[in-house]
VEXLUM-576126 format. One line per 4 residues: number of its first residue (from 1); for each residue x, y, z of C-alpha. Coordinates in pm, whole numbers. Layout:
N
NUM> X Y Z | ...
END
This chain:
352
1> 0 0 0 | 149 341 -69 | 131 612 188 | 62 961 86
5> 100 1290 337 | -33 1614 151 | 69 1928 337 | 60 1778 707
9> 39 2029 989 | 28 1880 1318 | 19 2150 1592 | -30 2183 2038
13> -121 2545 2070 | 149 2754 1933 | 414 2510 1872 | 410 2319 1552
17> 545 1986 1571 | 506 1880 1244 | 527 2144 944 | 359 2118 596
21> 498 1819 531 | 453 1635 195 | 592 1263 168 | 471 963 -35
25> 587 644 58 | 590 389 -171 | 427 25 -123 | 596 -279 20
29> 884 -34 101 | 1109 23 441 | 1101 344 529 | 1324 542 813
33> 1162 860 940 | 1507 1003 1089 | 1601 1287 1299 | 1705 1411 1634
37> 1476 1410 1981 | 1172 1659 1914 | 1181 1669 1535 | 852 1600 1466
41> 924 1206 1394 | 700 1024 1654 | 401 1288 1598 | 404 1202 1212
45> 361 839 1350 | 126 937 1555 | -104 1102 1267 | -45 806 1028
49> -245 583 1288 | -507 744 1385 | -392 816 1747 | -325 1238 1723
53> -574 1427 1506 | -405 1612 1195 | -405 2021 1265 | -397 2099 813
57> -347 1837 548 | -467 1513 458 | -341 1128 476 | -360 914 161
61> -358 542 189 | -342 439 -155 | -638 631 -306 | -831 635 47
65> -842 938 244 | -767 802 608 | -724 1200 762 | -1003 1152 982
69> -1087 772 1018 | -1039 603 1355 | -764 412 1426 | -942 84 1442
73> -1064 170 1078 | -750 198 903 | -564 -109 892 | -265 -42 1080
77> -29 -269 1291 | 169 -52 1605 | 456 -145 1749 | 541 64 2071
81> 880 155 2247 | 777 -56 2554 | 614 -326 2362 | 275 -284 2557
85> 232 -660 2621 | -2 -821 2847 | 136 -940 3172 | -85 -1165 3273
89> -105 -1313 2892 | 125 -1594 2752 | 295 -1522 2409 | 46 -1715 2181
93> -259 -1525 2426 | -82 -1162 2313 | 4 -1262 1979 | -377 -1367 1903
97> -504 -1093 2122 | -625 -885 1819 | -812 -1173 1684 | -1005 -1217 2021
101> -1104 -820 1989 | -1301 -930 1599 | -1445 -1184 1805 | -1246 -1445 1544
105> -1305 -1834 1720 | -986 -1988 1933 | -869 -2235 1685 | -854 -1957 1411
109> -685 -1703 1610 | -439 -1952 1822 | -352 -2140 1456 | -286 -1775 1297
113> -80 -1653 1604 | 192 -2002 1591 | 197 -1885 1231 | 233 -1556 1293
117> 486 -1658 1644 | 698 -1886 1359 | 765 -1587 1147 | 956 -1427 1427
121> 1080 -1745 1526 | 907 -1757 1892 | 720 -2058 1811 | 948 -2231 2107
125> 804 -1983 2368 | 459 -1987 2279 | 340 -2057 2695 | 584 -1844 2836
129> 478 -1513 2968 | 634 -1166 2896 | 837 -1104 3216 | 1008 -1467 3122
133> 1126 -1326 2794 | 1434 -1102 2665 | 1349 -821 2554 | 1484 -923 2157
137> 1179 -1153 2243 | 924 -942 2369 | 1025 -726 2048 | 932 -1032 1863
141> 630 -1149 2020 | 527 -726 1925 | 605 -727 1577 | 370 -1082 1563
145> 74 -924 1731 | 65 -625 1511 | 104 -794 1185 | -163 -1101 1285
149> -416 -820 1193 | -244 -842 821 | -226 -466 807 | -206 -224 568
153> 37 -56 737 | 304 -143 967 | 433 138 1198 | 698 82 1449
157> 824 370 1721 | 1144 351 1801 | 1149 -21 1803 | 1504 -115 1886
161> 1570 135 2176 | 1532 -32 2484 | 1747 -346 2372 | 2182 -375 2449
165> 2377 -317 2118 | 2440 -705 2021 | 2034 -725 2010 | 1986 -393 1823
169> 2190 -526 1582 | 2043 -881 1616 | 1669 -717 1587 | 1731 -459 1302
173> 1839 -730 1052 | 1535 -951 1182 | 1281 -634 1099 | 1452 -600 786
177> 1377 -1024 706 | 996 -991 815 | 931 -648 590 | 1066 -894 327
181> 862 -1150 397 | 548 -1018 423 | 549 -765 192 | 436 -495 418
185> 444 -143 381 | 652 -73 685 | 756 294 816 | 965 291 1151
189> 1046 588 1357 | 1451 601 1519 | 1716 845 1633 | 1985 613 1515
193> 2111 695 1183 | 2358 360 1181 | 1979 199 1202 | 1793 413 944
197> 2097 335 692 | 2164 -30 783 | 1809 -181 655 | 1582 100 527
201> 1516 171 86 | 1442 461 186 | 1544 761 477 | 1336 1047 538
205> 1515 1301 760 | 1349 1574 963 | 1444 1875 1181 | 1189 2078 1384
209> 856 1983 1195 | 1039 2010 841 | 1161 1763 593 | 1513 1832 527
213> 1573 1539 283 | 1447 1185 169 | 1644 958 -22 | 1813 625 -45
217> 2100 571 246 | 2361 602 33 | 2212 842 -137 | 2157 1075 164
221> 2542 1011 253 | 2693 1048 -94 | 2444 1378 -190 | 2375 1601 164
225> 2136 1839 94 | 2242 2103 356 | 2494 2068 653 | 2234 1956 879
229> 2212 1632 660 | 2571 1587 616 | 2629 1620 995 | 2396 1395 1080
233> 2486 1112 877 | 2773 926 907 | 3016 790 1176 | 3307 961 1241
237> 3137 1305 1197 | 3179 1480 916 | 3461 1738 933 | 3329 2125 924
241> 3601 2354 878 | 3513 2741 900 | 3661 2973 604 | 3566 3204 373
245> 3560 3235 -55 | 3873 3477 -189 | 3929 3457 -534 | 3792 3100 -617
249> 3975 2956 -288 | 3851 2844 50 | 4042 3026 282 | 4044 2895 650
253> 3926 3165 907 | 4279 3176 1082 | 4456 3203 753 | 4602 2867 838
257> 4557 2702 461 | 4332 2745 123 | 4214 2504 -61 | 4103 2546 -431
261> 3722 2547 -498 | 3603 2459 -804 | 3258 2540 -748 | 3104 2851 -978
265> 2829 2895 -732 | 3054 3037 -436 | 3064 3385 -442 | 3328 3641 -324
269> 3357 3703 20 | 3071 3417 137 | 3158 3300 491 | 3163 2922 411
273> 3172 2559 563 | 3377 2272 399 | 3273 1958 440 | 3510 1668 427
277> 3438 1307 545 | 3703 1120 694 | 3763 876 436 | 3786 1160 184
281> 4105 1276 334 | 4430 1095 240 | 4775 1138 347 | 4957 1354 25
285> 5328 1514 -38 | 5467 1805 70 | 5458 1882 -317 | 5087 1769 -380
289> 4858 1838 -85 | 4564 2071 5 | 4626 2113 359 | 4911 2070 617
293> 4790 1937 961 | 4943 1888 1246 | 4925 1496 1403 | 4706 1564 1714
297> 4610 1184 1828 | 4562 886 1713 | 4296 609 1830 | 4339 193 1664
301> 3929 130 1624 | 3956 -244 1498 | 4082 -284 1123 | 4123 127 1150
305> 4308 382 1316 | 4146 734 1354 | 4364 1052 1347 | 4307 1381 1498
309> 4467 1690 1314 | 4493 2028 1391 | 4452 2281 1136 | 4507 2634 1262
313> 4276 2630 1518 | 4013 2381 1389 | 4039 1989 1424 | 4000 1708 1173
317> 3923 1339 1158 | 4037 1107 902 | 4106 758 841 | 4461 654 863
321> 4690 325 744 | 4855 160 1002 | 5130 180 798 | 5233 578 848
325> 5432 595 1156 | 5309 916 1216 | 5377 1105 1618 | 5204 1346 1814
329> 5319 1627 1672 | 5449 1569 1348 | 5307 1751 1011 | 5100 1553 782
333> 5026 1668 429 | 4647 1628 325 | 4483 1571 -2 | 4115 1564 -40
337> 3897 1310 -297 | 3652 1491 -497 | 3363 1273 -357 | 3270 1309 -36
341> 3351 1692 4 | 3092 1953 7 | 3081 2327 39 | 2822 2521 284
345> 2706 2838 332 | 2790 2960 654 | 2484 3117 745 | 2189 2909 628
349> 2315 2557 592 | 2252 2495 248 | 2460 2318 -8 | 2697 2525 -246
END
């Protein structure tokens, strides 16, 4: 089922949580809505089931207009943060606890919830209740009581929050096997960019109310629409040094080092940002390089080691071989790829 949001407003008295937002997202798709605490993420969720009333705008699903239907109407499966299971209920009694609500006989509902428990594969735990599970499992047993409905819609809040990082990682790739499986038009809501970019075809990113950008992950990584995008995606941080334009060079704001721009949209003067992800810096020469750092630290993460540079007075991060034998101290010589560096404006954020 495709989703459709035409000029959403949701508002509580003056503050505007969500901001004319337009989105379609398309059917059997995996959708990310993205952003820091207080964007607006959870309240679009919120709208799209039937829970908040919509303040302007309508909701499309497919060719329906659900803006004002009740939530029992519209053929949506919710998964909370705190998974909202019944205490006193075993696994196969939560699982086939919307079945028992459409009055639907025991052997129907209890034969639909094992199938339903064997998709998530907690078809071994079908008697045991909640407080004897994990919570991986009580994620599980969740995700099987929303989707015994066979919704339209699957909508899941922050699903993976509450669980250590071996079972995030465990559960993300397990949502990622049942959207698969099932077919379902699935739109989760999470903080976590490493999440959103891991398993979703598609990332929508938001910011106070507004839609900054939607796109594929890589897409969203590669392509940043403003510095707000390109901050937010991507582990280590992107690297923001401060400069200015002068004569078709980025100048840093100490005077410490230019680089050459070739971009015909920055203008004279403009107080600028540069962009540069850390695998977009390599170690150059002292006769071909853009910049000369200074070795600050440097930290062995694994297969990688991560360098800290001075520049002037600004800092850098980039990737680094173990094979440089580099010291605190010691200049380095930089030389920027073409991909993954981006110019700013200063003042508004948006992409040069």
């Amino acid at each position: 089922m495709q989703v459709k949001i035409d000029h959403l407003t949701k508002r509580f008295g003056d503050f505007t949580a969500v901001n004319d937002f337009n989105m379609t997202f398309d059917d059997g798709k995996l959708v990310a809505l993205l952003g820091p605490s207080g964007c607006g993420k959870s309240t679009m969720l919120n709208m799209l089931s039937g829970i908040l009333p919509v303040t302007e705008g309508k909701i499309y699903f497919d060719t329906d207009d659900v803006t004002d239907m009740p939530p029992q109407d519209r053929g949506v499966g919710l998964v909370f943060q705190n998974y909202a299971l019944y205490p006193h209920m075993s696994v196969l009694e939560n699982i086939a606890f919307p079945l028992e609500i459409k009055k639907v006989n025991k052997a129907e509902r209890e034969e639909k919830a094992k199938e339903m428990a064997a998709l998530v594969h907690v078809d071994a735990l079908l008697n045991r209740k909640p407080k004897e599970l994990s919570g991986g499992q009580q994620q599980r047993v969740a995700i099987a009581r929303a989707l015994i409905k066979n919704p339209r819609l699957l909508l899941l809040d922050e699903p993976l929050s509450n669980l250590d990082a071996r079972l995030r990682l465990e559960m993300r790739e397990e949502i990622r096997r049942i959207q698969l499986e099932t077919g379902v038009t699935t739109i989760f809501v999470t903080h976590d960019q490493e999440e959103a970019m891991s398993i979703s075809d598609k990332i929508v990113l938001m910011k106070d109310g507004f839609l900054q950008q939607e796109d594929g992950p890589q897409e969203l990584y590669d392509d940043p629409a403003n510095l707000f995008v390109a901050n937010f995606l991507g582990n280590p941080p992107i690297n923001n040094l401060n400069g200015y334009i002068q004569n078709g060079v980025f100048v840093l704001d100490d005077n410490s080092g230019k680089v050459k721009i070739e971009n015909p949209n920055a203008k004279e003067g403009q107080k600028v940002v540069l962009g540069i992800r850390a695998e977009s810096a390599l170690i150059g020469t002292k006769e071909d390089h853009d910049l000369e750092a200074i070795m600050d630290q440097r930290y062995t993460m694994g297969k990688e080691e991560l360098a800290f540079l001075k520049i002037g007075n600004q800092q850098i991060r980039i990737y680094l071989s173990s094979d440089y034998t580099f010291n605190p101290g010691d200049t380095v010589y930089l030389k920027f790829r073409s991909k993954g560096v981006y110019l700013f404006d200063k003042e508004s954020g948006a992409r040069i």
